[in-house]
C-alpha positions in Angstrom: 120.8 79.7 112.2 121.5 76.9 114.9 124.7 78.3 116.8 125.6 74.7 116.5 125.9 74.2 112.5 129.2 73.9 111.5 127.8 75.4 108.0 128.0 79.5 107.7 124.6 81.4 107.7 125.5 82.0 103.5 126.4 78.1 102.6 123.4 76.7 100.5 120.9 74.7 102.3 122.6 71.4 101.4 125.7 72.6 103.7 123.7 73.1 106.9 122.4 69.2 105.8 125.5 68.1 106.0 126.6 69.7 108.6 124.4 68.4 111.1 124.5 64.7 109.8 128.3 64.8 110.2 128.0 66.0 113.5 124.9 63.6 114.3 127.1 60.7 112.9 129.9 61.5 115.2 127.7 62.0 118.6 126.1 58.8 117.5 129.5 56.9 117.5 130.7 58.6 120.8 127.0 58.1 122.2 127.6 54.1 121.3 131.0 54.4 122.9 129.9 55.2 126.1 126.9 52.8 126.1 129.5 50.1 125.5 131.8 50.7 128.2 128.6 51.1 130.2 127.5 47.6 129.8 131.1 46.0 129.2 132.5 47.2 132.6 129.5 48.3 135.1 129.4 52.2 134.2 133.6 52.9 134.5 133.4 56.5 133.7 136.0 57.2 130.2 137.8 60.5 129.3 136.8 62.3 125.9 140.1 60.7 124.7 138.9 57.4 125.2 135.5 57.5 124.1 137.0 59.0 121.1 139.4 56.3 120.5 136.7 53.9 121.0 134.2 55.4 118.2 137.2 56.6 115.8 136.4 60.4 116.9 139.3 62.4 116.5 137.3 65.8 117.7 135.7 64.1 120.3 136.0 66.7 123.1 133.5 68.9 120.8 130.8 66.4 120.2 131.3 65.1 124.2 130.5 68.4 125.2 127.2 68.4 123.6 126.9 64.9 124.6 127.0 66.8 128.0 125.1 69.6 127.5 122.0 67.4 126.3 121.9 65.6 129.3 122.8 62.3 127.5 126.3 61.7 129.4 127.2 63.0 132.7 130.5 64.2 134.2 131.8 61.8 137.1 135.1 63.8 137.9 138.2 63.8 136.7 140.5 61.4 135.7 144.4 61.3 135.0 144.8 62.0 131.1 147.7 60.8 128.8 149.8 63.4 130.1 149.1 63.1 133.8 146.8 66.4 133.6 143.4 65.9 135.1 140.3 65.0 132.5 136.9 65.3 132.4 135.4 61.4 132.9 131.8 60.6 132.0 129.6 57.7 131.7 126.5 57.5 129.8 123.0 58.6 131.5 119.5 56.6 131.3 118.6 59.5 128.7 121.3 58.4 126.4 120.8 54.8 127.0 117.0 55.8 126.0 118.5 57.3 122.7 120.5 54.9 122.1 117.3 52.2 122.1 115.2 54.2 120.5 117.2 55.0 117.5 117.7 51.8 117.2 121.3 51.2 117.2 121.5 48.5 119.8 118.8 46.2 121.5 
């Protein structure tokens, strides 16, 4: 089992489908999101929040953090969050910008 499905090792086949398309689906939107705010305002980093907001996310801290961990956004610092508590802000990498092309979703 990927430690990443959302399905449990005993859900049918089908589960662990849908699992990883829903997650896909979401990373895709958030991955869009940052690409977006890339090319709209010259790479501005955005907060989870934001990016979240933005692609109509409402977990998006968990998908960010893959986005992360795969290389295909990257942390810039920290930025003040809704509360005034510092929050992680990230811009999109020329990986995701590659993925983003290559899937197809924008030109």
């Amino acid at each position: 089992m990927n430690l990443f499905d959302q399905a449990r090792s005993t859900d049918p086949e089908n589960s662990h489908i849908a699992a990883k398309r829903d997650r896909s689906s979401q990373r895709d939107k958030l991955l869009i999101a940052y690409y977006s705010e890339f090319m709209s305002s010259s790479g501005t980093p955005i907060s989870d929040a934001l990016a979240g907001e933005k692609a109509g996310v409402l977990t998006a801290h968990k998908r960010c953090s893959e986005l992360l961990r795969d290389g295909l956004i990257k942390k810039d610092g920290d930025i003040p969050g809704p509360n005034g508590t510092p929050v992680r802000a990230c811009s999109i990498t020329p990986a995701g910008i590659s993925e983003i092309r290559t899937q197809g979703d924008l030109a």
